[in-house]
DOPABA-177752 format. One record per residue (C-alpha): chain; x, y, z; residue in three letters. Coordinates in nm, 4 decimals. Each point is the difference from the previous one (the first is absolute). Layout:
N
<kette=A	x=X	y=Y	z=Z	rest=ala>
...
This chain:
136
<kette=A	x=0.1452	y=1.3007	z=-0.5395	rest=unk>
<kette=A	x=0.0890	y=-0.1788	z=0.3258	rest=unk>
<kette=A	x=-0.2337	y=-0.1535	z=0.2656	rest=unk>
<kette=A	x=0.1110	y=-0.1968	z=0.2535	rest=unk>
<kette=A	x=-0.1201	y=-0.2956	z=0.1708	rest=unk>
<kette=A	x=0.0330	y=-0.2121	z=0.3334	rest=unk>
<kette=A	x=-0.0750	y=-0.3915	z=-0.0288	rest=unk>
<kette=A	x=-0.0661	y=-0.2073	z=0.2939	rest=unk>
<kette=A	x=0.1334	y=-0.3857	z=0.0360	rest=unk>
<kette=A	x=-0.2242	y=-0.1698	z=0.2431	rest=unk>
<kette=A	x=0.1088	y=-0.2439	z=0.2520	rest=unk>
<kette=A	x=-0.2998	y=-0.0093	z=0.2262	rest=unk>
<kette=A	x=0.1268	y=0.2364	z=0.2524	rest=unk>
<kette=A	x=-0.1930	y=0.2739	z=0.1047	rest=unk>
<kette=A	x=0.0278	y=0.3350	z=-0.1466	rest=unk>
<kette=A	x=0.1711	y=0.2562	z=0.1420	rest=unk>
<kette=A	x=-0.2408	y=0.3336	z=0.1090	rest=unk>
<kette=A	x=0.0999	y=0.1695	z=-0.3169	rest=unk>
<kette=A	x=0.0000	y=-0.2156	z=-0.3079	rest=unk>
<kette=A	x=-0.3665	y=-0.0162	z=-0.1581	rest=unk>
<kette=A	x=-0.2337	y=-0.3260	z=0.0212	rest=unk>
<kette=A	x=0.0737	y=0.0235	z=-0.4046	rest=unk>
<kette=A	x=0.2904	y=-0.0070	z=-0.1926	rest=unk>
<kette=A	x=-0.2371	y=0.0987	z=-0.3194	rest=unk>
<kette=A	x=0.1509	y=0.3172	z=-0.1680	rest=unk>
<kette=A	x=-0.1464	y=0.1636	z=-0.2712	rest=unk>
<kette=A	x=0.1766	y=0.1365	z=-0.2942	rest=unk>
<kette=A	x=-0.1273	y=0.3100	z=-0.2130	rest=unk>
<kette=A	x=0.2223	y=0.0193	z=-0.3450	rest=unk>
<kette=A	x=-0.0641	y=0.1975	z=-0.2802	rest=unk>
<kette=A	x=0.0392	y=-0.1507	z=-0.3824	rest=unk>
<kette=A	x=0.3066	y=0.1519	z=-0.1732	rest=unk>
<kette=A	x=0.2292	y=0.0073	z=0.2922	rest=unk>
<kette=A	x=0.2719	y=-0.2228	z=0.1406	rest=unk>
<kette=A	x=-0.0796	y=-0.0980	z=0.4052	rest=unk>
<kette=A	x=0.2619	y=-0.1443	z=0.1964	rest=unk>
<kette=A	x=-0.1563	y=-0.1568	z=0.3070	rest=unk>
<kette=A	x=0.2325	y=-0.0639	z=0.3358	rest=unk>
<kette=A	x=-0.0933	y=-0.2785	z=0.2067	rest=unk>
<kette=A	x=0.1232	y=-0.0367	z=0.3819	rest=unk>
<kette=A	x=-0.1388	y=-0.3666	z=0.1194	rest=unk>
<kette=A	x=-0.0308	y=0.0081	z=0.3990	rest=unk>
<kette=A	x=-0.0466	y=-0.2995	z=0.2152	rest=unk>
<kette=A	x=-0.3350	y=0.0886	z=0.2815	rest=unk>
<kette=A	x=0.2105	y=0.1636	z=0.2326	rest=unk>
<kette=A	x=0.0832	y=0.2297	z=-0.2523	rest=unk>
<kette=A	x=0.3845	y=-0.0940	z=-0.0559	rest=unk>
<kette=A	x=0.0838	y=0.0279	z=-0.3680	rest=unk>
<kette=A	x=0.1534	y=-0.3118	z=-0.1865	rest=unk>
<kette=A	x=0.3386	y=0.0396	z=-0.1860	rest=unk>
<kette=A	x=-0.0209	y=-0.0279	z=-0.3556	rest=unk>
<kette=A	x=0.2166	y=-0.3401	z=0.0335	rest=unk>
<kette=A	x=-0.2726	y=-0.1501	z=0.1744	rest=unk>
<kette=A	x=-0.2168	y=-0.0317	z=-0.3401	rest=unk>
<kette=A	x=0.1722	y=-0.1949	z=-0.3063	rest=unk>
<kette=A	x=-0.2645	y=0.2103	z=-0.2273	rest=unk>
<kette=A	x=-0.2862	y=0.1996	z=0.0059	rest=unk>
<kette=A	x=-0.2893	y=0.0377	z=-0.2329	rest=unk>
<kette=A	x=-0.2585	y=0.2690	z=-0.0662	rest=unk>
<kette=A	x=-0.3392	y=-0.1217	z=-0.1876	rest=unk>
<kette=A	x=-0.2364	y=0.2399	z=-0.1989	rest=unk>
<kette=A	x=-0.3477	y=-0.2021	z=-0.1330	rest=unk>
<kette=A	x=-0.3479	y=0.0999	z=-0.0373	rest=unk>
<kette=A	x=-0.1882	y=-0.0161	z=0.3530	rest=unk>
<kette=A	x=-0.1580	y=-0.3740	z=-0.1002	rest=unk>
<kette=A	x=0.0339	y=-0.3363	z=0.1171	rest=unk>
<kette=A	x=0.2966	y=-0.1817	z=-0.1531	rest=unk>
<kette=A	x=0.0862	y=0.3151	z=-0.2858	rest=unk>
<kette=A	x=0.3456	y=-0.0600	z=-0.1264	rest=unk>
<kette=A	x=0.2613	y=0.2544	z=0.0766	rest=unk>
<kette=A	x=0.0075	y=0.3137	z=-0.2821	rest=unk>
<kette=A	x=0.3676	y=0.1258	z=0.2084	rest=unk>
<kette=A	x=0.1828	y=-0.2076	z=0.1875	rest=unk>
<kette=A	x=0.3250	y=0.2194	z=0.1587	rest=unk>
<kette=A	x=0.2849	y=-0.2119	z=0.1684	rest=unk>
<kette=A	x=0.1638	y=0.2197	z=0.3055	rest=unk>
<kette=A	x=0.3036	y=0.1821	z=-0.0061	rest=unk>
<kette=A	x=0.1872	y=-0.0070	z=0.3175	rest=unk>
<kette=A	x=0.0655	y=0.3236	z=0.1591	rest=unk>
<kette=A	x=0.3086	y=0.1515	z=0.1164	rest=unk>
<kette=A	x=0.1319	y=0.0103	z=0.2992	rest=unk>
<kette=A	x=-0.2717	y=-0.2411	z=0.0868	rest=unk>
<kette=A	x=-0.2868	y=0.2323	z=0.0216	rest=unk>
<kette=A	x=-0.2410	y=-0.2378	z=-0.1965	rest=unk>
<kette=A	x=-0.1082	y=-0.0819	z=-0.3455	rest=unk>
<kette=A	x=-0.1453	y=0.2011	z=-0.2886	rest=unk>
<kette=A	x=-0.1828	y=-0.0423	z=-0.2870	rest=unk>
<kette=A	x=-0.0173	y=0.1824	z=-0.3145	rest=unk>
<kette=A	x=-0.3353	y=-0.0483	z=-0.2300	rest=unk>
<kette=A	x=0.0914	y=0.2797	z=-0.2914	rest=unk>
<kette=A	x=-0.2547	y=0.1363	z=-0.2684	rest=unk>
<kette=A	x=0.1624	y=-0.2505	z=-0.2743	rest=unk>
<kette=A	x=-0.1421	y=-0.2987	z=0.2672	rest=unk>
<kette=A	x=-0.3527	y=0.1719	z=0.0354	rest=unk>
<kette=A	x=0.0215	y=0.0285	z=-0.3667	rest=unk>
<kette=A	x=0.1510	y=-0.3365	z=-0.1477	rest=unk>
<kette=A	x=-0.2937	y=-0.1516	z=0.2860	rest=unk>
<kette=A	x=-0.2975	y=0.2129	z=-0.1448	rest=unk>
<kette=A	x=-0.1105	y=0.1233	z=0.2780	rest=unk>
<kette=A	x=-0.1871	y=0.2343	z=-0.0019	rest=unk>
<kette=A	x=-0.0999	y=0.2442	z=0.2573	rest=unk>
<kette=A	x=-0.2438	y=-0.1752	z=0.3206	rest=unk>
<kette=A	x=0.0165	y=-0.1361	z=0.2756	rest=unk>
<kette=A	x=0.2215	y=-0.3495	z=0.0451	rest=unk>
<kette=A	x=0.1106	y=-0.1880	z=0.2667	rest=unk>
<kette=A	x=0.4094	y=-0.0994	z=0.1093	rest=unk>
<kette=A	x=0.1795	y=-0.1915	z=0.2577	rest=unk>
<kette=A	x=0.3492	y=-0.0952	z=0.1211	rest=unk>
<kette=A	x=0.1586	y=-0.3044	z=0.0754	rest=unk>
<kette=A	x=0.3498	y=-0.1296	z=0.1215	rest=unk>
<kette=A	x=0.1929	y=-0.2852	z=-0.0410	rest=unk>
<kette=A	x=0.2115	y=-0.1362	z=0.2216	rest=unk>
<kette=A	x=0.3119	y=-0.2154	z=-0.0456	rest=unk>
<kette=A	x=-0.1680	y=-0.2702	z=0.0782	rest=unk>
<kette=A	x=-0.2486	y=0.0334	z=-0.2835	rest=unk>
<kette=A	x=-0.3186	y=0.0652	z=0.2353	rest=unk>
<kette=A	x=-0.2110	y=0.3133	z=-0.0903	rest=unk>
<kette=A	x=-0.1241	y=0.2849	z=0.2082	rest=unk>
<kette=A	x=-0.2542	y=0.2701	z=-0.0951	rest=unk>
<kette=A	x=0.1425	y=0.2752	z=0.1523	rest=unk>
<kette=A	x=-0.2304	y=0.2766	z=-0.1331	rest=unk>
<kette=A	x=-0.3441	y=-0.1429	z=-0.0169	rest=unk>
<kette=A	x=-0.2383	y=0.0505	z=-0.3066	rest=unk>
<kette=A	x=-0.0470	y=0.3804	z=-0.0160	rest=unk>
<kette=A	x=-0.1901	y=0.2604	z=-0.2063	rest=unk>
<kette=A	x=0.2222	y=0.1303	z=-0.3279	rest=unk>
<kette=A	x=-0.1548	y=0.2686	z=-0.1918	rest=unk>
<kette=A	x=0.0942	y=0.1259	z=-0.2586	rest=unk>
<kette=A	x=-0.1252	y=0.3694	z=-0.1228	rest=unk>
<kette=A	x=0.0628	y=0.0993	z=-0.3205	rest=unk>
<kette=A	x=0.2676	y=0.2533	z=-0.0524	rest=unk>
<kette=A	x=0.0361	y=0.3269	z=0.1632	rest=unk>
<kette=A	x=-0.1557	y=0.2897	z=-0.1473	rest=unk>
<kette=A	x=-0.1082	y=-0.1969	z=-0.2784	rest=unk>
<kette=A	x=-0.3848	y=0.0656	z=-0.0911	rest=unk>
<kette=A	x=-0.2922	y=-0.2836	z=0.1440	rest=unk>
């Protein structure tokens, strides 16, 4: 399964007329399958930041409470041809984890060369159904 995503770095510029007020995104897996998620990270204007820019990137899964510690924690890949990062959870993950089918929450952050740390997909609904055409 792929799903793709588009991040947002804020500087405190406005936003241009077609990015969203949110960079929230959320993500609808189902148990017993691999999901590689592609991430574009735009500044407000809506220009898309190489790759290069970043030194890392990492996506978070945890249950939706204060302070939970991460169940999957996915380091980026960077794409080719500079078209972004993606992340692969697979079933083994969701499985080694125990998690089990419900509703979670993720985010992603970036590092910089510097060391300094962005969230550049804000904390965002992850669900996870169980698998597909299996019985409720």
């Amino acid at each position: 399964m792929i799903k793709h995503l588009v991040g947002r770095l804020d500087d405190g510029s406005r936003l241009a007329n077609n990015l969203p007020a949110s960079a929230a995104t959320p993500v609808v897996l189902y148990s017993r399958t691999d999901v590689t998620l592609y991430l574009r990270v735009l500044n407000p204007q809506g220009v898309m930041f190489l790759p290069s820019y970043f030194s890392d990137m990492k996506l978070t899964v945890r249950q939706p409470l204060l302070g939970a510690a991460a169940l999957i924690s996915v380091a980026g890949v960077e794409g080719a041809l500079n078209l972004g990062w993606s992340f692969t959870i697979t079933d083994a993950q969701l499985a080694d984890s125990r998690i089990q089918p419900g509703m979670y929450v993720y985010d992603i952050w970036a590092t910089h060369s510097s060391g300094k740390r962005d969230v550049v997909l804000p904390l965002s609904a992850f669900h996870l159904q169980p698998t597909m055409g299996a019985a409720t």
